[in-house]
C-alpha positions as CSV (number, residue, x, y, z in Angstrom):
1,X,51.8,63.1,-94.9
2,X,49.5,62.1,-92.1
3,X,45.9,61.1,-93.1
4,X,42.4,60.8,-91.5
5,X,40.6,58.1,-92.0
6,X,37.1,58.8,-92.4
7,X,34.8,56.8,-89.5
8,X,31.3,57.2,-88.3
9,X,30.3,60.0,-86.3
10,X,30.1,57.7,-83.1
11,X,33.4,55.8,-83.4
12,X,32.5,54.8,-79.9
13,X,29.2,53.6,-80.7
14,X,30.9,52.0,-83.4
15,X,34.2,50.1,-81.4
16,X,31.6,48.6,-78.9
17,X,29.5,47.5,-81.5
18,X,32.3,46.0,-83.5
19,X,33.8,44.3,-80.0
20,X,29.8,42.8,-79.1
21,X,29.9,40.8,-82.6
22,X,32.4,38.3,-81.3
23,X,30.1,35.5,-81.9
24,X,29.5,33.8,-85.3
25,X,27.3,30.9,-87.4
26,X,30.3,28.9,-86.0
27,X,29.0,29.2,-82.3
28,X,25.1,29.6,-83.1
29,X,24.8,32.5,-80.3
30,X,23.4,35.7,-80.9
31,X,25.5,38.7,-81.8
32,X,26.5,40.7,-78.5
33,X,26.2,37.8,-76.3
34,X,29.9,37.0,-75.3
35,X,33.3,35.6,-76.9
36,X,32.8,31.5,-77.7
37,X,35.4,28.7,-78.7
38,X,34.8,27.7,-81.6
39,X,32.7,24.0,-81.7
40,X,34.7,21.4,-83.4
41,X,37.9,22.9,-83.0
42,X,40.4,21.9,-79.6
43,X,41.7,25.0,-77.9
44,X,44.7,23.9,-75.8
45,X,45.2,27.3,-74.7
46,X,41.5,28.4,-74.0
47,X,40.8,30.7,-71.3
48,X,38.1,29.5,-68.9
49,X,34.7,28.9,-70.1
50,X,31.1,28.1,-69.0
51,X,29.3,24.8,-69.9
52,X,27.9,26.9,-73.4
53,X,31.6,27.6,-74.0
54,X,31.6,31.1,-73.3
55,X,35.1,32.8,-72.5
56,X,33.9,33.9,-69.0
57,X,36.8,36.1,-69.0
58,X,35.7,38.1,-72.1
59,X,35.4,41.8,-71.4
60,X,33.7,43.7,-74.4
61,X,36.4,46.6,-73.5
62,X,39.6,47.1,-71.5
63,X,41.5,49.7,-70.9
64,X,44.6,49.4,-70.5
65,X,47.1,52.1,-69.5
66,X,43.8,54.5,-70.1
67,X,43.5,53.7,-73.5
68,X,39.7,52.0,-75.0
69,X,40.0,49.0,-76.9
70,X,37.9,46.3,-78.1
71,X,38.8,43.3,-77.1
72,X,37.4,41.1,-79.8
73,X,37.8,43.7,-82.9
74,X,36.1,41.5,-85.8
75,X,32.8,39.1,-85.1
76,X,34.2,35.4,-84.7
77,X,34.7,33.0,-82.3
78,X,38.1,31.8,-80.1
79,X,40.2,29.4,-82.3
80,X,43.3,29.9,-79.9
81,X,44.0,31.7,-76.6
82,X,46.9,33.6,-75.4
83,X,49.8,31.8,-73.9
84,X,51.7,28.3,-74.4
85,X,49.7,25.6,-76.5
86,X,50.0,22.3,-77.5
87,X,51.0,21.3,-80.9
88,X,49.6,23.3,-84.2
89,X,51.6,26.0,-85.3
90,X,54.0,26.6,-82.4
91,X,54.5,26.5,-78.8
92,X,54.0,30.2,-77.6
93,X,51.1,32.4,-78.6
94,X,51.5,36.0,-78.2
95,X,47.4,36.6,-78.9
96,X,44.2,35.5,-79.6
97,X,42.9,34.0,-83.0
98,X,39.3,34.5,-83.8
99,X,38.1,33.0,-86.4
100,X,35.3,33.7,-89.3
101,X,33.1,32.5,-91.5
102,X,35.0,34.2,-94.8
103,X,36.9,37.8,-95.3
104,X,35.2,39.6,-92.6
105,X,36.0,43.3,-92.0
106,X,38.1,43.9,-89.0
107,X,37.9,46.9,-86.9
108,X,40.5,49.6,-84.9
109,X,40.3,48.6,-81.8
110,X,40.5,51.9,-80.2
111,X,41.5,55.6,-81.9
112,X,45.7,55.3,-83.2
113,X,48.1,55.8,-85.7
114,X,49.0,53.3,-88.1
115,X,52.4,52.6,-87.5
116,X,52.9,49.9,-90.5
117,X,51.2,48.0,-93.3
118,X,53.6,45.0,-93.8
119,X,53.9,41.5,-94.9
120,X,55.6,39.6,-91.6
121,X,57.2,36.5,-91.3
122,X,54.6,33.7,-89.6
123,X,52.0,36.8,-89.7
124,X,51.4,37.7,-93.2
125,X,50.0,40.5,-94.2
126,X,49.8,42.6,-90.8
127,X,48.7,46.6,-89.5
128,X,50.2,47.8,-86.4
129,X,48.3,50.4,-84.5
130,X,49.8,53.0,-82.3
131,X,47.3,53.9,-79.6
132,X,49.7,56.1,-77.5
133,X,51.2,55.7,-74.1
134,X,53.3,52.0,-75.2
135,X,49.8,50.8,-76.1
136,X,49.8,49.4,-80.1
137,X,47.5,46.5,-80.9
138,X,48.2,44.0,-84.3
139,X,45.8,42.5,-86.6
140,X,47.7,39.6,-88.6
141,X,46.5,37.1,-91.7
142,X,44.7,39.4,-93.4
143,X,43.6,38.8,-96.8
144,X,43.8,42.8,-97.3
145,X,43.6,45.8,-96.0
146,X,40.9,48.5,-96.9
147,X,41.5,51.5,-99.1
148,X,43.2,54.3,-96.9
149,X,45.0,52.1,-94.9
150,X,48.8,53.1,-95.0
151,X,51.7,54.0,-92.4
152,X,51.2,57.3,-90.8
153,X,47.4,57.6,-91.2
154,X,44.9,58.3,-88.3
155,X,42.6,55.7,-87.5
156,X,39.1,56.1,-85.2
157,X,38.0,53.4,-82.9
158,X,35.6,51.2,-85.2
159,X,36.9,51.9,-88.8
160,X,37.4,48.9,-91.2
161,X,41.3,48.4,-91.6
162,X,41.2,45.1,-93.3
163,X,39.2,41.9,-93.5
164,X,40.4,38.7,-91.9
165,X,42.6,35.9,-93.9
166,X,45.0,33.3,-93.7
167,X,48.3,34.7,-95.3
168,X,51.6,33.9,-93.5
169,X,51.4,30.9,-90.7
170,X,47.8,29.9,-90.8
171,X,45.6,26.8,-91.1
172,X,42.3,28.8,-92.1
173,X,40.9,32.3,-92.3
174,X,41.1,34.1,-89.0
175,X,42.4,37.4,-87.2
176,X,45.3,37.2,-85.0
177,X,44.6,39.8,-82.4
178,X,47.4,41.3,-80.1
179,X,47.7,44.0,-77.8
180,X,50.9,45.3,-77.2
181,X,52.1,47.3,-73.8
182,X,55.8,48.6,-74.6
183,X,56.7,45.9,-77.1
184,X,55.4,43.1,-75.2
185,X,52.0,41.1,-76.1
186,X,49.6,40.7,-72.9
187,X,46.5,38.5,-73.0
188,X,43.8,40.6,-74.4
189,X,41.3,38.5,-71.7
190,X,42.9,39.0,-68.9
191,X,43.1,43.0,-69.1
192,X,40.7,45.5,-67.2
């Protein structure tokens, strides 16, 4: 059986809020202004950034094979990039980790189906949305997901589907953020 999952009446409104809040008390920058590596914290694998440490690549939104997603879908700040890095918990990195400041509510990226709810190995607790067209996104670590939050249900852009964590393969609480284009992960920063 195929749910709704209830949302605001804007889930618009509500996805580009949700993808303006990617800065945190970790970055000192005010909420809306930009994606920000984390201070204290060495980012082999960061994307290029301005003397302030803002991702100068960040894009609030992409699109990508006509589909609108956030790109930063919970508020935090750039722990790891996309791509190969240097020591930590493996070579390859098939998304961005953002982290936060405690179990912070993490939002759909864009409108989808979720197409599983599942404990994976390295990821931990995980959801995988479908957004159509090959497009799915993954949220991983969670600490849980929120109530209504199970295979098959429809999900708006915006809507809490869990709050960030550090099950499976992870140093401390975060969201590992993916976007997936027919299987394959693709740097959520270097989309349109």
């Amino acid at each position: 059986m195929t749910r709704r999952i209830s949302g605001s009446a804007s889930a618009i409104a509500m996805l580009l809020a949700a993808a303006g809040c990617a800065a945190t008390t970790k970055v000192d920058r005010a909420a809306g202004d930009g994606l920000y590596l984390c201070r204290g914290v060495g980012v082999s694998n960061a994307p290029p950034t301005d003397s302030r440490l803002r991702v100068v690549t960040f894009r609030t939104v992409v699109r990508p094979r006509g589909r609108m997603l956030a790109t930063a879908p919970v508020a935090g700040c750039l722990s790891s990039g996309f791509g190969d890095r240097r020591g930590g918990a493996g070579v390859r990195h098939d998304g961005i980790d953002l982290s936060t400041n405690g179990a912070d509510a993490i939002r759909a990226a864009g409108d989808g189906r979720i197409a599983a709810v599942s404990r994976l190995r390295g990821y931990g607790l995980t959801v995988d949305i479908d957004h159509g067209s090959g497009v799915m996104t993954r949220y991983a670590h969670l600490s849980r997901v929120a109530d209504g939050i199970e295979t098959g249900a429809r999900t708006p852009a915006g809507a809490v589907i869990g709050f960030t964590g550090r099950s499976g393969n992870a140093t401390g609480v975060h969201l590992h953020y993916e976007i997936r284009l027919d299987g394959r992960p693709v740097d959520p920063l270097s989309l349109d």
